[in-house]
C-alpha positions in Angstrom: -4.2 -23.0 4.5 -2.4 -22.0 7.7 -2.1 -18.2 8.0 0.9 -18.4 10.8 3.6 -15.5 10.7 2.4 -14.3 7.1 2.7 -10.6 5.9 -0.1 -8.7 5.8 -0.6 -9.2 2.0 -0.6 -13.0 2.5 -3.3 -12.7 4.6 -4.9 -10.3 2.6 -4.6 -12.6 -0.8 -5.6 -15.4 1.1 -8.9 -14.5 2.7 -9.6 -13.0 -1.0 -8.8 -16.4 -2.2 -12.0 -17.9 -0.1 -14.0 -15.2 -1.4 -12.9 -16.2 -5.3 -15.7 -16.9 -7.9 -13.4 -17.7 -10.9 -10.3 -19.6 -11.1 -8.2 -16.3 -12.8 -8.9 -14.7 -9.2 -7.8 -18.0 -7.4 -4.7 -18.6 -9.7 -3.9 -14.6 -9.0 -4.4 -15.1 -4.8 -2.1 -17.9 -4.9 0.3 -16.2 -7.0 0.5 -13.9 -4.5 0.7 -16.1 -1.4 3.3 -18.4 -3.1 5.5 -14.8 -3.1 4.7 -13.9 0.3 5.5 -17.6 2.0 8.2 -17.5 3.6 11.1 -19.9 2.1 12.5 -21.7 4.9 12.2 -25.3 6.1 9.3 -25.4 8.0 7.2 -23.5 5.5 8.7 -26.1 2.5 4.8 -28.1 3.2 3.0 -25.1 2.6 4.9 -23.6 0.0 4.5 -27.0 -1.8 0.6 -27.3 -1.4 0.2 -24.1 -2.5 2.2 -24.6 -5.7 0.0 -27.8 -6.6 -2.7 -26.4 -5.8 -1.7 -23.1 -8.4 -0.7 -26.4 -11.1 -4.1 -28.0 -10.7 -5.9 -24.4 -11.0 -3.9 -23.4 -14.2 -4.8 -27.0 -16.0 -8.3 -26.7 -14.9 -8.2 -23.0 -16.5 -6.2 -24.7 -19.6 -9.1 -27.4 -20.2 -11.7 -24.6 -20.3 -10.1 -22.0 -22.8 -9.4 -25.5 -25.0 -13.0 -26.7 -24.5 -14.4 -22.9 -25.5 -16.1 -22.5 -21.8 -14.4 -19.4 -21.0 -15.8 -17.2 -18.3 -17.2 -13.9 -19.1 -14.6 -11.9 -16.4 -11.7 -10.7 -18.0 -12.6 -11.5 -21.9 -9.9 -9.5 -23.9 -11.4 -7.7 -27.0 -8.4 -5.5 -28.0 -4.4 -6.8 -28.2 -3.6 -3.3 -25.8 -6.3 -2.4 -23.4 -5.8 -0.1 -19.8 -8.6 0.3 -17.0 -9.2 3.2 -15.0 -8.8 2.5 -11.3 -9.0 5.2 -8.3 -11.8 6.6 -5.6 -15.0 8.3 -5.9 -14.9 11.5 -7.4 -11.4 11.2 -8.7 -12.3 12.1 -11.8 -11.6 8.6 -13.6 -15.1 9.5 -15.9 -14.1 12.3 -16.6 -10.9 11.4 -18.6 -12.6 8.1 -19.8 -14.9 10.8 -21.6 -11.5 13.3 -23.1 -10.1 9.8 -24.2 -12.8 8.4 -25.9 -15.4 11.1 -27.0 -17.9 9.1 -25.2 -20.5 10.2 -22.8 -19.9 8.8 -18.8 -21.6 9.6 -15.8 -20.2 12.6 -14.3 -21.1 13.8 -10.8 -20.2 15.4 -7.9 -21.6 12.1 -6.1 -19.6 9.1 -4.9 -20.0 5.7 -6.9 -21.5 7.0 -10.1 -19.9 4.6 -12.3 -21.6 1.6 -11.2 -20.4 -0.7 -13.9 -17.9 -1.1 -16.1 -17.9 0.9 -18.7 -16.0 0.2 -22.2 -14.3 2.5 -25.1 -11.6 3.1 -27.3 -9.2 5.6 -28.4 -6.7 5.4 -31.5 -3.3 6.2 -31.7 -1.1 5.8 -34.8 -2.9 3.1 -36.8 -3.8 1.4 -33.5 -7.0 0.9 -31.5 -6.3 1.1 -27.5 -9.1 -0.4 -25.5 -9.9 1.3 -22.1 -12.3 0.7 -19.1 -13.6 2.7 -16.6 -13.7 0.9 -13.4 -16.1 1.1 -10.6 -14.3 3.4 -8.3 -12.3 2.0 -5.0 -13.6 -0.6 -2.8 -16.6 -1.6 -5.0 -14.0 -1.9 -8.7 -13.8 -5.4 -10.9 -10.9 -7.1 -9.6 -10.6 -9.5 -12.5 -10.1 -6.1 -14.8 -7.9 -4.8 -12.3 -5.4 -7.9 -12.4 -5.3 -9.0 -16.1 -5.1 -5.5 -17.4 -1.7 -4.4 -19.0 -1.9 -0.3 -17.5 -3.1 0.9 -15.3 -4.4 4.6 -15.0 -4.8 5.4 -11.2 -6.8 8.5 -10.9 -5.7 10.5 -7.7 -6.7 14.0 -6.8 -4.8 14.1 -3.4 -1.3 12.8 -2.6 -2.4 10.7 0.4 -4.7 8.3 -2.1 -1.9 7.0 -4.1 -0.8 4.4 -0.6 -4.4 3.7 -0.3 -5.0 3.5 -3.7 -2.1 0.6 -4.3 -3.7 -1.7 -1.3 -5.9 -2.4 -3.4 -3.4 -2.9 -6.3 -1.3 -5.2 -4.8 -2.1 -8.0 -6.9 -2.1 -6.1 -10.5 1.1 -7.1 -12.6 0.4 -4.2 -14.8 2.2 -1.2 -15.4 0.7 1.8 -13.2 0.5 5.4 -14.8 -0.4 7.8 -12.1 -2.6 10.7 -13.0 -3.1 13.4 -10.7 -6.2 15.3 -11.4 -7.6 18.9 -11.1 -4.2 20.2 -11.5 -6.2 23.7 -12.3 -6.9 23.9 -8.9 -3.2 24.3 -7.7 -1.1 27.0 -7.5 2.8 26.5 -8.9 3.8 26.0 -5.2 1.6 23.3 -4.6 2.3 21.6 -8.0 5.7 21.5 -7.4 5.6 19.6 -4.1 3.0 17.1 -5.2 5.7 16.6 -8.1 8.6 16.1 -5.7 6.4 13.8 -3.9 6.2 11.7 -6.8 9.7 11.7 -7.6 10.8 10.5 -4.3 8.4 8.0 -3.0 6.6 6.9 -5.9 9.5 6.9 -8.6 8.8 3.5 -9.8 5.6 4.7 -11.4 5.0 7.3 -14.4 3.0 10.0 -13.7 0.8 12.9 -15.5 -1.0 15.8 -14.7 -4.4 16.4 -15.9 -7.7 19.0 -15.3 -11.1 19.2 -17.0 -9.3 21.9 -19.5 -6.9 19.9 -20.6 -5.8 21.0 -24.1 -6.1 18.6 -27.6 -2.1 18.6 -27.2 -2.4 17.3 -23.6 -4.5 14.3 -24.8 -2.1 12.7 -27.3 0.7 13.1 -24.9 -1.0 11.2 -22.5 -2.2 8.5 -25.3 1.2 8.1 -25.9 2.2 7.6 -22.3 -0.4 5.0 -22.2 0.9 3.4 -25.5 4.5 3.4 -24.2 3.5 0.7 -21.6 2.4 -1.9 -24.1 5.2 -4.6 -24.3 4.2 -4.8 -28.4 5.4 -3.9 -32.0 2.9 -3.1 -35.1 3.9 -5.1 -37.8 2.1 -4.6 -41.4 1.1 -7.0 -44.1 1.7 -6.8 -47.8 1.0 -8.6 -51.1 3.4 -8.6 -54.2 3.2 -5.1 -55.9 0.4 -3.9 -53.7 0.7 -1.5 -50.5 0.9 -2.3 -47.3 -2.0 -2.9 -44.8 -3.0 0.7 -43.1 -4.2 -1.4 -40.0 -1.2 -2.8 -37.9 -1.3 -6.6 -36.6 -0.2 -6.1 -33.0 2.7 -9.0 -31.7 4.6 -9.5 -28.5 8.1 -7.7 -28.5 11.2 -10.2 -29.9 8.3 -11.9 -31.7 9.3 -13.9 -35.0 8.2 -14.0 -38.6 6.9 -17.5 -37.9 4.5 -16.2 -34.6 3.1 -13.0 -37.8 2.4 -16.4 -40.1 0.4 -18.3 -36.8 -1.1 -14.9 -36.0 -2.6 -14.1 -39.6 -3.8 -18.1 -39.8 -3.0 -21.1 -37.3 -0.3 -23.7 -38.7 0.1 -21.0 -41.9 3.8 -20.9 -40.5 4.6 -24.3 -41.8 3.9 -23.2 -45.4 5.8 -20.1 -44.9 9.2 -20.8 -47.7 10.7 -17.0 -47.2 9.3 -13.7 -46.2 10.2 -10.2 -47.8 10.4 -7.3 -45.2 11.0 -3.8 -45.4 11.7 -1.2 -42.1 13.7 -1.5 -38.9 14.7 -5.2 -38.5 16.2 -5.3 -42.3 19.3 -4.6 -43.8 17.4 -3.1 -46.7 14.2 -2.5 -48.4 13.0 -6.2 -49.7 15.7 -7.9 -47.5 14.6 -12.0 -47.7 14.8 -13.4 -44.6 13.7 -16.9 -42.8 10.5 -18.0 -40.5 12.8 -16.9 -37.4 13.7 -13.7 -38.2 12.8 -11.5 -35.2 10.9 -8.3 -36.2 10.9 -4.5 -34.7 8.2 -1.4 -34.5 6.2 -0.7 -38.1 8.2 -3.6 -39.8 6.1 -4.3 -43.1 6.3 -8.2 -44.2 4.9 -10.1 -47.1 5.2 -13.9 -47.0 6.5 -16.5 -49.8 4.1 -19.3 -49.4 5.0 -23.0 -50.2 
């Protein structure tokens, strides 16, 4: 693929590209490069074979998910899950560790996390999955770009710029998380925090330290949950209560995409459905399959 009078960051997605040993990473590069091409008439050839070329990737990519062959890299095993991206010595183990009551390797040397580690942490009836990436330039790109959040772990202004070049291709939502804030004085706080407002508005931010307080931790949890694009919906049978485990959907999802959820093609022996909370006009309101549902909606179905 010519590289002639490309931005840096098709350059930068192309050579990564070459270097590709799954087809998500491929199909992410060329995402990427398709953006960064420029649109004008005598880029219309390359702009087209790279579009093909993203086609062919995502059927070959379709054929393996439908065949069960599915690679390893990137395997989702919770509906919400966040990674924890930044540089060594950040503190990104340490917070995997307040978050999840697990042990992590904690040291005052670069690169202790030398794998991927995996936990969870609850919030409201829900289970939030979170990863503790190896730290910057040696992290799991695959996590990186099919995550849905993003924590980035900084301790120093300057590593947020650095810190997104490696982000570049993430579609996630980035939480920024500024570190050791027991270290700084009010003076310095508050000029890190202006910092943030003005050149990195488009991003949340939070301020954390190793004696962070219980309180601390479920503000930040629901920081993190605030970025899911998702509503808890709950099940229930005639005259029994509902289910104390949410089933986690896609915002403006339907009562017909609950019914495939709970059991593929159960939709199409779904007669009415009962539901109680936000989306109804009252407790027990009967509505149809395509009914769209809100936040902590509880549903019971009338099968045919």
């Amino acid at each position: 693929m010519a590289s002639t009078n490309q931005s840096p960051f098709y350059k930068k997605a192309e050579q990564e590209f070459h270097e590709a040993t799954t087809d998500e990473e491929r199909i992410a590069c060329l995402e990427v490069m398709i953006k960064e091409c420029p649109k004008h008439k005598s880029s219309e050839k390359m702009l087209k074979n790279l579009t093909l070329r993203l086609k062919k990737l995502k059927g070959n990519l379709e054929k393996q998910k439908s065949s069960g062959k599915r690679s390893s890299v990137g395997i989702r095993k919770a509906d919400m899950q966040c990674v924890l991206e930044g540089f060594p010595n950040s503190g990104k183990s340490s917070i995997f560790k307040k978050l999840t009551d697990l042990e992590a390797k904690i040291s005052p040397y670069p690169f202790t996390t030398q794998k991927s580690q995996l936990g969870t942490f609850d919030l409201e009836d829900c289970k939030i999955q979170i990863i503790d990436n190896p730290s910057f330039p040696n992290h799991d790109k695959s996590l990186t770009n099919s995550t849905d959040t993003i924590l980035l772990v900084v301790d120093k202004i300057e590593q947020i710029k650095k810190s997104l070049e490696f982000l570049y291709r993430a579609k996630a939502e980035i939480i920024i998380i500024f570190n050791k804030e027991d270290i700084l004085t009010q003076k310095e706080k508050r000029k890190i925090e202006e910092t943030l407002k003005s050149k990195f508005k488009k991003y949340n931010y939070f301020f954390f330290s190793a004696q962070v307080t219980n309180n601390k931790i479920e503000e930040l949890k629901k920081i993190i949950f605030r970025t899911f694009p998702i509503i808890r919906i709950y099940t229930k049978e005639p005259k029994k209560e509902p289910s104390k485990e949410p089933m986690i959907l896609k915002r403006e999802s339907s009562i017909k995409d609950a019914s495939e959820k709970i059991l593929k093609g159960l939709s199409f022996k779904v007669k009415s459905a009962k539901i109680w909370g936000p989306s109804s006009k009252f407790g027990g309101q009967t509505v149809g399959v395509a009914h769209l549902l809100k936040d902590k909606d509880v549903i019971e179905l009338n099968i045919k």
